[in-house]
N, C-alpha and C positions, 0 to 999 in steps of 0.2 A: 390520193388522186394526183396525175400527172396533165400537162398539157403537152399537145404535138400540135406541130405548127405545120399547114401545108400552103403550098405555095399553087396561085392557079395561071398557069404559060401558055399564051396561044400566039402560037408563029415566033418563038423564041423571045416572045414578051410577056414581063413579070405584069400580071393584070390585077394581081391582090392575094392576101394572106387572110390564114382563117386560121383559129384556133379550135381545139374539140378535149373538151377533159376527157382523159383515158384514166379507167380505172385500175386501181395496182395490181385489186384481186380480182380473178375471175373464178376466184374457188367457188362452190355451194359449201352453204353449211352442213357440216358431219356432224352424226348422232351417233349415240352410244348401240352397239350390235347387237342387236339378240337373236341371233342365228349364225349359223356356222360362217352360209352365202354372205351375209352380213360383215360379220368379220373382216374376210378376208377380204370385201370390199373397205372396208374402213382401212385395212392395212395397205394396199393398192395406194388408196389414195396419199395416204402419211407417207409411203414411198415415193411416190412422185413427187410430194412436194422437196421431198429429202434430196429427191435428186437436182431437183433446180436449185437447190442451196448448195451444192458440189458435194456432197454424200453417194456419190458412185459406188462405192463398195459396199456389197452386202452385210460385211462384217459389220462396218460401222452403224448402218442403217439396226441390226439388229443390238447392237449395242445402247444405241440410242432409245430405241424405245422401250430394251431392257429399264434403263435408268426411270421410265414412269414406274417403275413397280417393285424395283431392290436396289441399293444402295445407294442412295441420291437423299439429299434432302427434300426434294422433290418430288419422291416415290409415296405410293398406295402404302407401301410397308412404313414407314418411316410416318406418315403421317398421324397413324397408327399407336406405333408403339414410340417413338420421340427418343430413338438408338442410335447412339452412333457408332457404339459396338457394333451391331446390326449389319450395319451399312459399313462398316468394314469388313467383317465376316464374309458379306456376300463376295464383296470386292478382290476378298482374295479366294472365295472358293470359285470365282471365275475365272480369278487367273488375270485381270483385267481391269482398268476403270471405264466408265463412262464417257463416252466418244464425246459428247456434246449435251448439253443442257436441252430437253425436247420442248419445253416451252417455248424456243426462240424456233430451235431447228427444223420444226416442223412450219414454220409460218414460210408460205412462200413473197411473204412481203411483209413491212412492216405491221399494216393494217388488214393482214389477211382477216379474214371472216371466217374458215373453214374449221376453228375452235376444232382441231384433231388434238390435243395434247387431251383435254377435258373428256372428250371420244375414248382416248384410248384410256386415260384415265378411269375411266367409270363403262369397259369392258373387260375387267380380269378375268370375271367367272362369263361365259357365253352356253345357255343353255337351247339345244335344237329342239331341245322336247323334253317334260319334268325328268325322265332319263336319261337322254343322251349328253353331255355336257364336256367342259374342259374346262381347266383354270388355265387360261392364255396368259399371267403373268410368271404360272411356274413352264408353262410351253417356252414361253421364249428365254426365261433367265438358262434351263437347259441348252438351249441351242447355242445360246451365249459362251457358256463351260463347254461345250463339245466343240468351240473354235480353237480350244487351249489344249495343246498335247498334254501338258500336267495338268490341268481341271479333269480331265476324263482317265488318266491316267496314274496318278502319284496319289495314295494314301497321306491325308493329313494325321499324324502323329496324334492317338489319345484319342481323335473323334468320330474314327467308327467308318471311313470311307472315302471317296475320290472328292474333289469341290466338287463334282458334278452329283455328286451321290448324296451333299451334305446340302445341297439345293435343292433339292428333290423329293425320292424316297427316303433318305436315312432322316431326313431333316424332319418330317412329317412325324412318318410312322416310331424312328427315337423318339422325339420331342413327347409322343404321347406316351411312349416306355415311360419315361421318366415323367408324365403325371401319373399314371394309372399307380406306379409303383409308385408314388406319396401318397395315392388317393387308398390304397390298399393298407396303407399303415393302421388309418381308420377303417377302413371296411375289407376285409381282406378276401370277401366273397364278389366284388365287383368285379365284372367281364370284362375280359380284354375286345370282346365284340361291341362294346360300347364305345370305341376309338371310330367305328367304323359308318358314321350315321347315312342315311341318302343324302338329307340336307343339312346342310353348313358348312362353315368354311375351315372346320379348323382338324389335324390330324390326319385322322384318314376315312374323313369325309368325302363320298363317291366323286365330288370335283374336283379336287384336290388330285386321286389317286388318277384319276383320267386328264390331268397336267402334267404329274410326273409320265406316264409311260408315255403321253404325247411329244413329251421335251425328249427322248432318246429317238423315238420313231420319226418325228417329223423333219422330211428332207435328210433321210437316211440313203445308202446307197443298193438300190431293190437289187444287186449282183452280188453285196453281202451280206448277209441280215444277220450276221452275227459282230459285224464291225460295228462300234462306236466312232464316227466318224465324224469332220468337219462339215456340216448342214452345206456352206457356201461353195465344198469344192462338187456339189453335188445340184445346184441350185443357182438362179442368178439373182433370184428374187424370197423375200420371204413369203410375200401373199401367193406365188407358185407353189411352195413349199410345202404349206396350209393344204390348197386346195386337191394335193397331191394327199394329203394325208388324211384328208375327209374322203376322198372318193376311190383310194386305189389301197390305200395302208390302214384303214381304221376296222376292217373284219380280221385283219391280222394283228392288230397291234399288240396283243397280250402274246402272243408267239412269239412274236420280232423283240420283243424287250426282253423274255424270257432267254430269249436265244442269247442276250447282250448280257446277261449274268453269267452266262456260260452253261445255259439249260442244252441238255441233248434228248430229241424228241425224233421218237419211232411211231409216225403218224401222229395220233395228236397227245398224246402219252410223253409224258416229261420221266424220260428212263432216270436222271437223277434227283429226282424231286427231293428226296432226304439232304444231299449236299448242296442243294441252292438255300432251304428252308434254314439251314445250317450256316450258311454263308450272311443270308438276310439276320437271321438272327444274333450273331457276332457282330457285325455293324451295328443294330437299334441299340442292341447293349450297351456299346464301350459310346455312342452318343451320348445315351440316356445321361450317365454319368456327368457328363459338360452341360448338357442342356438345362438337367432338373438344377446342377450346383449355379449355374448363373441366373437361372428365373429364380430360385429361390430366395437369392440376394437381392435382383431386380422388382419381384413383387412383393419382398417381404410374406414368404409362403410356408416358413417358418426356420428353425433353429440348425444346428449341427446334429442332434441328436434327431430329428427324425429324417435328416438328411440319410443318417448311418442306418437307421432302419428302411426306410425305403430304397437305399440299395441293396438289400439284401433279395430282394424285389425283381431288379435289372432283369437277371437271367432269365427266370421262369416266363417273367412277364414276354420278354422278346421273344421267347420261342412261340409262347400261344400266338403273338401276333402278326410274327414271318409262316406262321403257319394260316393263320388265315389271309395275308396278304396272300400266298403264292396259291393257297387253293383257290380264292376269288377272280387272281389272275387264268389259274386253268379250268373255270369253272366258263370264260372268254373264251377261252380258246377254242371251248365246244360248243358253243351259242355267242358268236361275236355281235348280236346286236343286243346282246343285254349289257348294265353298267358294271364295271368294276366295283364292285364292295364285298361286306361280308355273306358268304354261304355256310358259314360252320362256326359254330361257338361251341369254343373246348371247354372242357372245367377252368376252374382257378387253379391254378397250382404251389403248392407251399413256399414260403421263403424259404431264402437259403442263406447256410452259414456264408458271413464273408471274413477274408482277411482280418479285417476291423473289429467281428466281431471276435475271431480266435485273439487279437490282441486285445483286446477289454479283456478277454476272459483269465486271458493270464494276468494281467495286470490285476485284478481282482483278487486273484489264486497269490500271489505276490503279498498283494499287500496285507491279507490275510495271514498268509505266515509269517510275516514280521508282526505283526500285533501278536500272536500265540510265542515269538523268541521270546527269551529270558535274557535283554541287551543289559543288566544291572553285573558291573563287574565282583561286587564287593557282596555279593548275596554268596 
C-alpha cells in the first residue's frame, strides 16, 4: 500500500489536505489454464506485467517464462529431477540463459496478488479436450531455441540433433530409444508403440508430441512454412503467437513441421517419407546413446554390461519409432483434428551386432589362443 496526498484550492487558497491509501496492485488473481483460450489469457496477462517491469522485448519476455519450466532452479524440470546437469544441458541447447528470475519478474509490485509464476507453473500440460492438448513448457523452451541461429541450426557433436531438436523431438522420442532398448535386454519382445501412450507425461506421450510440433509451428512465418525461424521477428507478442497457432496453424501443424525436416509433399502425400523416417531415426539413435549412458549413472539402472547390450538395441529400436512418429504425424495431415500419437505398431525387431560387441568377440578369440600356445621355452 501507498498514500497520495491531495490538496483541496478554491480561489488559489490551500483550504486542506487529505490523504487516500492507493493500492500497489490492481492485478486479479490468476489461475492455473485449462484451455487453450485460458492459456493464452494467462500469458497476456504475465506479459503485461513483464512489461511494466521493463521487459519490452519479446525475446526476453519468452525467455523468462521459459526459466519456470527448463533450466532454472526454479523450473517444473528441475524441481523434479534435482539436475544441474539438466539445467545446463537445456541452457546450452538454447543457446542462451535465463533473462530474469520469474518469480520476482512477473510481480507487477512488490505485493502483487496476481500469483502468475504458480499460474504458469502449474499450466505446462493445457488440455482443450481429453484429445486435443499441448505441453506449453516444451511449446515455449522451442521458441526459446528458434531465437538462436545455432540452437536451430548447428548439430551438437555425439547427440543426435540441433539444441532445438535436443529440446524437443530428439529429446523425447531418443530418451525413450534408450529406455525401450534397456527395457528389451529383459523383454526383447516389448513394442516400440509403448513409447507412445494418450496419457502421460513422459516420451512420446500424445502431450508431449503436440509441444514438440507446437514449439517449431508457433509464430512461424505463414509466407514460409518450411523456414525455421525467429518466433519474435514474426510476432510482438507471445500470447499473439499462441492464439495465432490455435486458430489459423493447428489443422496444419503436422505439415508445417514436416516441411521443417525437410519433408516434400505432393498434396498431402509426403514424396520423401523413407528419408525423413531415415533422418528421424539417426537422431533418436546417436541420443539414445547419451541419454540411456547418463540416466543410467543418474538412476542407478544398472552396469556397463547391460549398458553394451542394450545398445545393440539403438538402431532397430529408432527406426520402429521414427517410423511411427512420422506416420502418426501423417496420419495429421489427413485428419488435423485428431492427436498426434501412435497409428501403427511394427514388429520388434532383432538386435544388432555393434562395434563393442565385434571387439568382445575378438578379445575372446585372443585370449583363447593364448591359453591353447605352448609359451614354456624349455619344453
Amino acid at each position: 500500500m501507498g498514500k497520495n496526498t491531495f490538496e483541496l484550492i478554491i480561489d488559489g487558497n490551500l483550504e486542506g489536505t487529505t490523504s487516500i491509501e492507493i493500492a500497489d496492485c490492481c492485478c486479479e488473481k490468476s489461475k492455473p489454464a485449462k484451455s487453450f483460450a485460458q492459456l493464452v489469457a494467462l500469458v497476456k496477462h504475465s506479459e503485461d506485467n513483464l512489461i511494466i517491469k521493463g521487459y519490452d522485448d519479446m525475446g526476453d519476455r519468452i525467455s523468462i517464462i521459459r526459466g519456470i519450466y527448463y533450466g532454472t532452479e526454479w523450473s517444473l524440470d528441475y524441481s523434479k529431477e534435482q539436475s544441474k546437469a539438466r539445467n545446463f544441458a537445456f541452457n546450452e541447447y538454447t543457446n542462451s540463459n535465463v533473462e530474469a528470475d520469474a518469480r520476482e519478474a512477473l510481480k507487477c509490485s512488490e505485493n502483487c496478488k496476481a500469483d502468475l509464476f504458480n499460474s504458469l507453473f502449474n499450466s505446462f500440460e493445457i488440455f482443450d479436450s481429453p484429445y486435443k492438448a499441448v505441453d506449453f513448457g516444451h511449446l515455449i523452451i522451442g521458441m526459446d531455441s528458434r531465437r538462436s541461429w545455432r540452437a536451430k541450426s548447428i548439430g551438437i557433436p555425439t547427440q543426435g540433433g540441433t539444441g532445438l531438436e535436443l529440446n524437443t523431438w530428439v529429446g523425447d522420442l531418443g530418451g525413450g530409444v534408450g529406455k525401450l532398448s534397456l527395457d528389451r535386454v529383459r523383454n526383447p519382445k516389448k513394442r516400440a508403440k509403448s513409447l507412445f501412450p494418450i496419457s502421460g507425461s513422459s516420451y512420446g506421450a500424445m502431450v508431449n508430441l503436440e509441444g514438440d510440433i507446437a514449439s517449431y509451428v508457433c509464430g512461424m512465418d505463414s509466407n514460409n512454412e518450411s523456414k525455421i525461424d525467429d518466433p519474435t521477428d514474426n510476432f510482438e507478442t507471445i500470447h499473439e503467437a499462441l492464439q495465432d497457432y490455435f486458430d489459423t496453424k493447428w489443422d496444419k501443424r503436422a505439415t508445417f513441421f514436416l516441411k521443417m525436416l525437410d519433408g516434400e509433399f505432393e498434396g498431402n502425400k509426403l514424396k520423401n517419407k523413407d528419408e525423413v523416417v531415415e533422418y528421424c531415426a539417426e537422431a533418436l539413435s546417436d541420443f539414445s546413446y547419451w541419454y540411456l549412458g547418463i540416466r543410467m549413472k543418474e538412476k542407478g539402472l544398472g552396469e556397463i554390461d547391460e549398458f553394451t547390450a542394450a545398445s545393440g538395441n539403438f538402431e532397430p529400436v529408432s527406426r520402429e519409432v521414427a517410423s511411427i512418429f512420422i506416420d502418426g504425424l501423417l496420419h495429421v495431415v489427413e485428419k488435423p483434428q485428431d492427436m498426434i500419437t501412435a497409428r501403427t505398431n511394427p514388429n520388434p525387431t532383432p538386435r544388432e551386432e555393434t562395434t563393442v560387441d565385434k571387439a568382445s568377440e575378438l578379445l575372446e578369440k585372443l585370449k583363447d589362443k593364448f591359453k591353447k600356445m605352448d609359451l614354456n621355452p624349455f619344453d
